[in-house]
C-alpha positions as CSV (number, residue, x, y, z in Angstrom):
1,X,0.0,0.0,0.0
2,X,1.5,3.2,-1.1
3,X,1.7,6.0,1.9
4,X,-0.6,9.0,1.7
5,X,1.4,12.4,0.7
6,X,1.3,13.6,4.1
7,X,2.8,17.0,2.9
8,X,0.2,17.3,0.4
9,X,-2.3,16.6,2.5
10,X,-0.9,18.7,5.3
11,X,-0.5,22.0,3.3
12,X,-4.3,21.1,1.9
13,X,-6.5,20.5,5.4
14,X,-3.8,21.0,8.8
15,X,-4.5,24.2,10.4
16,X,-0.9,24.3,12.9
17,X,-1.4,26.3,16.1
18,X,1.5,29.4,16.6
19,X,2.8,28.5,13.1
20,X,3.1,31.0,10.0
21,X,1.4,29.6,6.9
22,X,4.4,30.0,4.9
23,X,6.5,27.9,6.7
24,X,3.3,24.9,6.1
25,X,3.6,26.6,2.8
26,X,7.4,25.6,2.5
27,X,6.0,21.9,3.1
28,X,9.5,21.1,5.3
29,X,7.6,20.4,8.7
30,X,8.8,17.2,10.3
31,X,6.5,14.7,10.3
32,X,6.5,13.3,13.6
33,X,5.8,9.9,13.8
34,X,7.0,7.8,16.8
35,X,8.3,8.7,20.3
36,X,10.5,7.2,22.7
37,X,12.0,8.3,25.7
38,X,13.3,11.6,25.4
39,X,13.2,11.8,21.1
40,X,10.7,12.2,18.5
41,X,11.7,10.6,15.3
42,X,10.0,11.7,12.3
43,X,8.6,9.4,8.6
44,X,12.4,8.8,7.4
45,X,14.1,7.7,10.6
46,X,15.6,11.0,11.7
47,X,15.6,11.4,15.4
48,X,15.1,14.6,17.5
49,X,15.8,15.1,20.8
50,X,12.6,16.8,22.6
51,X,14.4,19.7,24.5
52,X,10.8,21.2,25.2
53,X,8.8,18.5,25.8
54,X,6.6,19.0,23.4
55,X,5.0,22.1,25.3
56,X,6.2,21.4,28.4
57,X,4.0,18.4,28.8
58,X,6.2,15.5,28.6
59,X,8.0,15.4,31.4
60,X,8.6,11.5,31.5
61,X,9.3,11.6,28.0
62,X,7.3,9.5,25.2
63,X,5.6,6.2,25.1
64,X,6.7,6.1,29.1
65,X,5.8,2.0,29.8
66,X,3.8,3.0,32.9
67,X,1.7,5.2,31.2
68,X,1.2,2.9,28.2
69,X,0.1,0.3,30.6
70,X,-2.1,2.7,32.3
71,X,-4.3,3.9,29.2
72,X,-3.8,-0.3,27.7
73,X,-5.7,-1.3,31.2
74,X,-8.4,1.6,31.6
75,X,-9.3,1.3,27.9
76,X,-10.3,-1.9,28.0
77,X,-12.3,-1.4,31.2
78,X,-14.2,1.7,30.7
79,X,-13.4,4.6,27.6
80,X,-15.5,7.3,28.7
81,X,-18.4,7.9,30.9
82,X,-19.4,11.5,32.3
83,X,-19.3,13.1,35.8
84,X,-23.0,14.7,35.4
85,X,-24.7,12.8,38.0
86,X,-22.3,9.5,37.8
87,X,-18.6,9.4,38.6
88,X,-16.2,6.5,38.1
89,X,-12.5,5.3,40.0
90,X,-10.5,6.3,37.8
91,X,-11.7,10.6,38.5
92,X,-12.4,9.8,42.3
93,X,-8.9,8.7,42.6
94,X,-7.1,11.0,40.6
95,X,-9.4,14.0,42.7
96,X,-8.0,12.5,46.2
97,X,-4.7,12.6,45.0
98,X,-4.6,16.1,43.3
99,X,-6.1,17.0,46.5
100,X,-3.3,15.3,48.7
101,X,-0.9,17.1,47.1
102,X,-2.5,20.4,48.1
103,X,-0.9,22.3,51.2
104,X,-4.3,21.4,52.9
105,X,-6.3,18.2,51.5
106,X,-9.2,19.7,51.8
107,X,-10.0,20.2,48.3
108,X,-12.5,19.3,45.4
109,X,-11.6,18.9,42.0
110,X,-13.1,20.0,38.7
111,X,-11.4,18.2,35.5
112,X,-11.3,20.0,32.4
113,X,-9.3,19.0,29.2
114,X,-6.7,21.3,28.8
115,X,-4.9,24.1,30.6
116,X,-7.0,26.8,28.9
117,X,-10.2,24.9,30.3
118,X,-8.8,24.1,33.3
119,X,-8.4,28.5,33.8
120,X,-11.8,29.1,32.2
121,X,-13.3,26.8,35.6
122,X,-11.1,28.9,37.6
123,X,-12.3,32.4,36.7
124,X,-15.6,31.2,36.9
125,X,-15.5,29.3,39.9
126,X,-14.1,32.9,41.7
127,X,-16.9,35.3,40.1
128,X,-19.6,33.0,41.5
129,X,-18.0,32.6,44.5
130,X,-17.9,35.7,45.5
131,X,-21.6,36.2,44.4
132,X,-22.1,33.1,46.7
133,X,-20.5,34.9,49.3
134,X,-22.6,38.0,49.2
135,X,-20.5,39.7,47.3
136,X,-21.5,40.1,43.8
137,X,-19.8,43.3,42.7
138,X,-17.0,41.3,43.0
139,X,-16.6,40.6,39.4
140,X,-13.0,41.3,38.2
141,X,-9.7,40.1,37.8
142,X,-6.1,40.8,38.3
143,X,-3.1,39.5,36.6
144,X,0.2,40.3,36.5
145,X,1.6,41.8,33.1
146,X,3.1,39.5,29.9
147,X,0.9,37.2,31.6
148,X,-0.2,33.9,29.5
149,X,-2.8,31.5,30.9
150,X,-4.2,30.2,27.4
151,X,-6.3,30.8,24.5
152,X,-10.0,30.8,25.2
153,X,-11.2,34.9,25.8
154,X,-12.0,34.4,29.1
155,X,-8.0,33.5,29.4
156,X,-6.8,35.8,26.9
157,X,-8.7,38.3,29.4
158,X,-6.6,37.9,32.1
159,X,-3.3,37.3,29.7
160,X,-3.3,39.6,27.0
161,X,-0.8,39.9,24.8
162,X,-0.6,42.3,21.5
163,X,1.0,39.7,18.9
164,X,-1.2,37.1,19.1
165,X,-4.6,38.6,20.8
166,X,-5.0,42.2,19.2
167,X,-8.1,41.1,16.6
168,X,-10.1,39.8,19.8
169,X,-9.5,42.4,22.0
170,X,-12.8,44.2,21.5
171,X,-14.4,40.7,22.7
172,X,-12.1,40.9,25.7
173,X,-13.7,41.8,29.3
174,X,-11.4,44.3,31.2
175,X,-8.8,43.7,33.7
176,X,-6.5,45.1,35.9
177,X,-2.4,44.2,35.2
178,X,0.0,44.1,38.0
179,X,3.8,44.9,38.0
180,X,6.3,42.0,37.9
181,X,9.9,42.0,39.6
182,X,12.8,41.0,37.7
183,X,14.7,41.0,40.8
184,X,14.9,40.8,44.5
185,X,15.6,44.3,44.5
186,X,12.4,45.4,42.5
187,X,10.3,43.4,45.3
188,X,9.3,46.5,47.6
189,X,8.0,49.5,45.1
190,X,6.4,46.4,42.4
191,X,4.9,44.6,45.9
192,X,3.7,48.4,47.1
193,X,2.2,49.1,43.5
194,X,0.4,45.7,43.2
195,X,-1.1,46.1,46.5
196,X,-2.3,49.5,46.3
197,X,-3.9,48.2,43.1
198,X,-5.4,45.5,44.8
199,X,-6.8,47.9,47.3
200,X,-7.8,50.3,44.9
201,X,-10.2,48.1,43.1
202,X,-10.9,45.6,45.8
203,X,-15.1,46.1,45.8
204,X,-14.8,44.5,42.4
205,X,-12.2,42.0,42.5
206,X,-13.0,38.4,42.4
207,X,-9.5,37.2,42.0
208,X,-6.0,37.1,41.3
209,X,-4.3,34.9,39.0
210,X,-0.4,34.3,38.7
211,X,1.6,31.7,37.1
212,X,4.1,31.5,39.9
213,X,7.7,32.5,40.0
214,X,8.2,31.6,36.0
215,X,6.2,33.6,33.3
216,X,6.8,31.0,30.6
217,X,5.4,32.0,27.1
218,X,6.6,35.7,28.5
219,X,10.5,34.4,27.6
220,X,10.7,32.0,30.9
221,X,10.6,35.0,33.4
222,X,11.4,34.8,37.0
223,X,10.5,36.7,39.7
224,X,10.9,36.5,43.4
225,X,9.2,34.2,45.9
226,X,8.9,36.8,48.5
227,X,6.9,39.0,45.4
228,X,4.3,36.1,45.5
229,X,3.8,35.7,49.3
230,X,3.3,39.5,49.4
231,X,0.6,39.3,46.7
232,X,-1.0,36.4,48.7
233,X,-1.3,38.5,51.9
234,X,-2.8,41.6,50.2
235,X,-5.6,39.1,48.7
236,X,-6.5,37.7,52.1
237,X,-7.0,41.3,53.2
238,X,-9.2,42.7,50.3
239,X,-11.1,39.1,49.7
240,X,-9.8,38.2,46.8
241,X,-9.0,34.8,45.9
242,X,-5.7,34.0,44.6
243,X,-5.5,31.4,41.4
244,X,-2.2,29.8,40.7
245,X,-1.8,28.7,37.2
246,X,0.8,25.8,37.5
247,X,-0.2,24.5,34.3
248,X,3.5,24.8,33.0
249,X,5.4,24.6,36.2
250,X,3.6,22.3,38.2
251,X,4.5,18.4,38.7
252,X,8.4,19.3,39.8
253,X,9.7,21.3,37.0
254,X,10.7,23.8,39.0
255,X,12.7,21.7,42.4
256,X,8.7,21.8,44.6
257,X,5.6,19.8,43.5
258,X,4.1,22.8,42.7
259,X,6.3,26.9,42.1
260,X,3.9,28.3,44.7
261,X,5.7,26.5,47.5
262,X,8.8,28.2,47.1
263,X,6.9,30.8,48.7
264,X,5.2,29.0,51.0
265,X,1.7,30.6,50.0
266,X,-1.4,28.3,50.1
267,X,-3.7,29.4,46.8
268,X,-7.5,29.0,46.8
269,X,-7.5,27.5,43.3
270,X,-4.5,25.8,41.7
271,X,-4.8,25.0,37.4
272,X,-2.9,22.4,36.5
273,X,-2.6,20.6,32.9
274,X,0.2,19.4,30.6
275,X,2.5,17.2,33.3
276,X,-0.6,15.9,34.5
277,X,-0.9,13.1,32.5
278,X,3.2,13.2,31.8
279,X,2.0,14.7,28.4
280,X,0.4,11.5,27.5
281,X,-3.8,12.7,27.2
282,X,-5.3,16.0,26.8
283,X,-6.7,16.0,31.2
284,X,-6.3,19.6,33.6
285,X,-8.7,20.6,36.4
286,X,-8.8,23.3,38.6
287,X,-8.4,22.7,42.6
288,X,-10.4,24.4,44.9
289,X,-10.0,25.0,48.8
290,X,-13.8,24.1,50.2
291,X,-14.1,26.9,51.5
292,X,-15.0,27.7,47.4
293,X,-16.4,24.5,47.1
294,X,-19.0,24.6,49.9
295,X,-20.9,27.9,48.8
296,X,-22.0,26.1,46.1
297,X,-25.0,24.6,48.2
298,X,-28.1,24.3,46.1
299,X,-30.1,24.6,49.8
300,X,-31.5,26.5,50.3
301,X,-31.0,28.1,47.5
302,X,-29.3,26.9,43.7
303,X,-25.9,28.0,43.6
304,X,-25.1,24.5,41.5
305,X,-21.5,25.4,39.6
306,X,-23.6,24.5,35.7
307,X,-20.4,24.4,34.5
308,X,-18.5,21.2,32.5
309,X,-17.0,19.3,29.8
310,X,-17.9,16.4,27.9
311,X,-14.7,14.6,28.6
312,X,-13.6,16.4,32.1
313,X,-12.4,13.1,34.0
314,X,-12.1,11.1,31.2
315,X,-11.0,7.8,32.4
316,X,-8.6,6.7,30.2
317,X,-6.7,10.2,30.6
318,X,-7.5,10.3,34.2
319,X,-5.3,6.5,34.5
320,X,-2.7,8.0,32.5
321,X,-2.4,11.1,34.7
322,X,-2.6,8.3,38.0
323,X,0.5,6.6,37.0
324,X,2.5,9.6,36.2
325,X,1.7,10.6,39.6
326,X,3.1,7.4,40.8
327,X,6.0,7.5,38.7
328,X,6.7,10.9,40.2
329,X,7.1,10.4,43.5
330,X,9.1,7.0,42.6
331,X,11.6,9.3,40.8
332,X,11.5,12.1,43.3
333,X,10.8,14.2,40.2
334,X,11.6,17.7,42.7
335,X,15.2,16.2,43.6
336,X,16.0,15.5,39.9
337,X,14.5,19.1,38.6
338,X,17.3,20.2,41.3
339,X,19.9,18.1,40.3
340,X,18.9,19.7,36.8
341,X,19.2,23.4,37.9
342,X,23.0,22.4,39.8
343,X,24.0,20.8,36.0
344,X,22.7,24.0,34.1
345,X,24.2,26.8,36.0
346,X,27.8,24.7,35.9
347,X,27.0,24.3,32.3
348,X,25.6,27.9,31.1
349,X,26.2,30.1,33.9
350,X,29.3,31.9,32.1
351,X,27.0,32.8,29.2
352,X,26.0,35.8,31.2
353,X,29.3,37.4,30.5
354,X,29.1,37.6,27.0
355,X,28.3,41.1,25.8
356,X,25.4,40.2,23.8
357,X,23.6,38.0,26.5
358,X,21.1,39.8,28.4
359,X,20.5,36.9,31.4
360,X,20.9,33.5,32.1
361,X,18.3,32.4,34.3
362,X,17.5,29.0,36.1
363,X,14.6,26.6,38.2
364,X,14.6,23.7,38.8
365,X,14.4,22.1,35.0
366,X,13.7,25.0,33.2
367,X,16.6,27.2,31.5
368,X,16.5,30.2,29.7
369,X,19.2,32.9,27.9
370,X,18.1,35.8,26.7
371,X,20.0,37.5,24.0
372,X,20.2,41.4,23.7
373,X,18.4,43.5,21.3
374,X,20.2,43.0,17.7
375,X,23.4,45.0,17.9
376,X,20.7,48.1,18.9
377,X,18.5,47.2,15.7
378,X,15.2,48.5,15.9
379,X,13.0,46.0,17.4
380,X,11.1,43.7,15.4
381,X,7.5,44.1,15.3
382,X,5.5,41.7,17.9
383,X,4.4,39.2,15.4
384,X,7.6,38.4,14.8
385,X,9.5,38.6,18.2
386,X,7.3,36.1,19.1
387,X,8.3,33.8,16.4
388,X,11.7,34.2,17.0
389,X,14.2,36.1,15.1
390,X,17.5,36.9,14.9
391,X,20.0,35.2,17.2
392,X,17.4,33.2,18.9
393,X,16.4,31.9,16.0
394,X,19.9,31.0,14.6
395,X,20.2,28.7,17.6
396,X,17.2,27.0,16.8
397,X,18.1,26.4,13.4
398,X,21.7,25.2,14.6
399,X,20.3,22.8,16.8
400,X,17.3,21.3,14.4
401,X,20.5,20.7,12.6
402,X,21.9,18.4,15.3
403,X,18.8,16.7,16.0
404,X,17.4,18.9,18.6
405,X,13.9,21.0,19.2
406,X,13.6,24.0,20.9
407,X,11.3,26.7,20.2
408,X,13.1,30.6,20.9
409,X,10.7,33.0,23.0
410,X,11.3,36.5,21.3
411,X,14.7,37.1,22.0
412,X,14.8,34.1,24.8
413,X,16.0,30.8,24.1
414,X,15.3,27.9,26.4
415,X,14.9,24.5,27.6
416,X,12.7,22.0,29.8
417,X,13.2,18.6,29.2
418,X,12.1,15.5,30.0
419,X,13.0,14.6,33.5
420,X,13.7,11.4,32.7
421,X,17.5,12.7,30.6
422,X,20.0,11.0,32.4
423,X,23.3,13.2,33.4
424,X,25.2,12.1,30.3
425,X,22.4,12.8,27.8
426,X,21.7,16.3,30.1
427,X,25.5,17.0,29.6
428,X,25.5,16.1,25.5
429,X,22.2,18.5,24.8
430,X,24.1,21.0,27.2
431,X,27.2,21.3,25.0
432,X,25.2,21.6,21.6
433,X,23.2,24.1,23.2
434,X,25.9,26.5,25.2
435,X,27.9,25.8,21.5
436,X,24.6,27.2,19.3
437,X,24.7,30.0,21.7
438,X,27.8,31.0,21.3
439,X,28.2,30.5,17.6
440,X,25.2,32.5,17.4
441,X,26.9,35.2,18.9
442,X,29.8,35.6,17.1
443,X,27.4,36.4,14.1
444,X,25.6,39.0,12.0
445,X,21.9,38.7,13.0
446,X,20.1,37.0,10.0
């Protein structure tokens, strides 16, 4: 049997999310085709090592046997069945452990599909909340700016940004952005700016949502725990609920089970996504304290959440996300996202010196450099910062070249791997990447 033209048929039906048409146009997309352990390999053999983890989601790497056993089993058990007025193991499992992961177990879970989803729940779950609670003016949201929590316009809302949201904007509902620290020293004025803010406009805030200590699709930027813990305090004060979006950095990436506990804050609603399930099935939820939870009472009168998904607690996807769970705390995923951060600032941590290197910057298993504007060239226009240009975008070439995927942030290049790399593969992506960086450096901007 001959083999369809996948590039044909590609180019004629296969809508790509965050690609440019011309580059499907150019027909040279890999076509991905098997994965195992920490590498793709695409129709002709060629292998790729996953640097990114395929968004961030595959944090055990590909066809992990656990998982594959997991979704094996559950399939032939039970595919799907709904959580409208029936439940099943597989969600009432993977809900008591979410929940035992929490700083306090007392939590209830609502499963969505993806992290997007997961943050729709979330925004929802605070505005009727605080209706619930008596407090129905409370109605809007903070973030904090270059935010990025998905997609969906209720998401896009609360994470706006210009080169890849401006034709919705007008569909957008308002919110209110708070500063971010890029160091320890910015803590104090950004912390006294946020919280006046918060103060400000607290009759009509419902909540606050972060993505703690790492702003990823921002270009991987960190800011200070302490930053965090005092943005937790001022929401206790005013009544606002504080919504951690761990959908990128929770599950150990960054050295804790979750970023938030690096500054020992306790959030009233954690997303989470993409790790969940090791990558492995589209599954997120939302976790809520019961104090959200329990004003949902429909005596004595309805305040029934009529909220859902067709395939929120999906069994099969739940199993999967059980065993990576497992396989998690058999790896003591936090100690090897630590081991991680020790190898990369050995490895990359003289970077910083070069003139054209802005930062170097390190958690757990996530690593980013960020170049320097162009030689002082005008900035490129949004669009395409966020494809990645100029240096950034020679390193990604160079390293497609050696079998390796990355995908540059703007100016920012970066990594986050499987957790599963051993030291010696950790040490052979490290060396291609620090010698991309620095070839790309010694060269004219394309």
């Amino acid at each position: 049997m001959n083999r369809p033209d996948y590039t044909r048929l590609d180019r004629a039906h296969l809508w790509h999310p965050y690609t440019r048409k011309s580059a499907v146009d150019q027909g040279s997309l890999p076509l991905i085709t098997r994965g195992e352990g920490i590498y793709l390999f695409d129709h002709e053999g060629n292998r790729y090592l996953d640097a990114i983890a395929s968004w961030w989601s595959c944090s055990l790497g590909h066809s992990h046997p656990a998982i594959v056993e997991a979704i094996r089993k559950q399939a032939q058990e039970l595919q799907h069945s709904i959580l409208g007025n029936l439940s099943h193991p597989r969600a009432i499992e993977l809900a008591a452990r979410l929940a035992a992961l929490m700083p306090d177990p007392n939590r209830h879970v609502m499963f969505a599909s993806d992290g997007a989803s997961a943050v729709e729940a979330a925004l929802k779950m605070a505005i009727q909340y605080q209706n619930n609670a008596g407090r129905p003016a409370k109605t809007r949201f903070a973030y904090l700016q270059e935010a990025y929590h998905g997609d969906t316009l209720g998401a896009v809302s609360v994470g706006y940004l210009e080169s890849f949201h401006k034709p919705f904007r007008s569909a957008l509902f308002p919110a209110h952005a708070l500063p971010v620290p890029e160091k320890q020293v910015d803590v104090p004025s950004c912390a006294q700016a946020a919280e006046e803010l918060i103060g400000r406009h607290a009759k009509e805030l419902a909540a606050l949502i972060v993505e703690p200590l790492c702003q990823c699709a921002a270009g991987m930027k960190m800011y200070p725990a302490p930053y965090l813990a005092r943005l937790a305090e001022s929401c206790r004060n005013h009544d606002v609920l504080l919504i951690a979006d761990e959908i990128a950095t929770g599950f150990g990436r960054t050295g804790r089970m979750f970023a938030f506990e690096h500054a020992g804050v306790d959030p009233d609603i954690v997303c989470v996504g993409k790790a969940l399930s090791a990558g492995a099935l589209p599954i997120s939820a939302a976790i809520a304290k019961d104090s959200v939870y329990e004003t949902f009472s429909d005596r004595p009168e309805d305040r029934t959440f009529y909220h859902g998904h067709t395939y929120c607690g999906n069994p099969i996807a739940a199993a999967a996300a059980l065993a990576a769970l497992r396989v998690y705390e058999q790896m003591d995923v936090c100690a090897k996202a630590r081991a991680m951060e020790s190898t990369y600032r050995q490895a990359l941590g003289s970077l910083a010196a070069l003139p054209l290197i802005k930062d170097v910057r390190c958690m757990g298993s996530i690593v980013a450099v960020e170049f320097a504007s162009d030689d002082g060239a005008k900035p490129p226009d949004a669009a395409a910062k966020e494809e990645g240009i100029g240096r950034a975008q020679q390193v990604r070439n160079s390293l497609l070249s050696d079998g390796i995927l990355v995908r540059p942030l703007g100016n920012t290049v970066y990594l986050m791997p499987p957790l599963t790399m051993d030291k010696s593969e950790l040490d052979t992506l490290l060396a291609a990447f620090r010698g991309a960086i620095c070839t790309a450096c010694s060269r004219q901007p394309a």
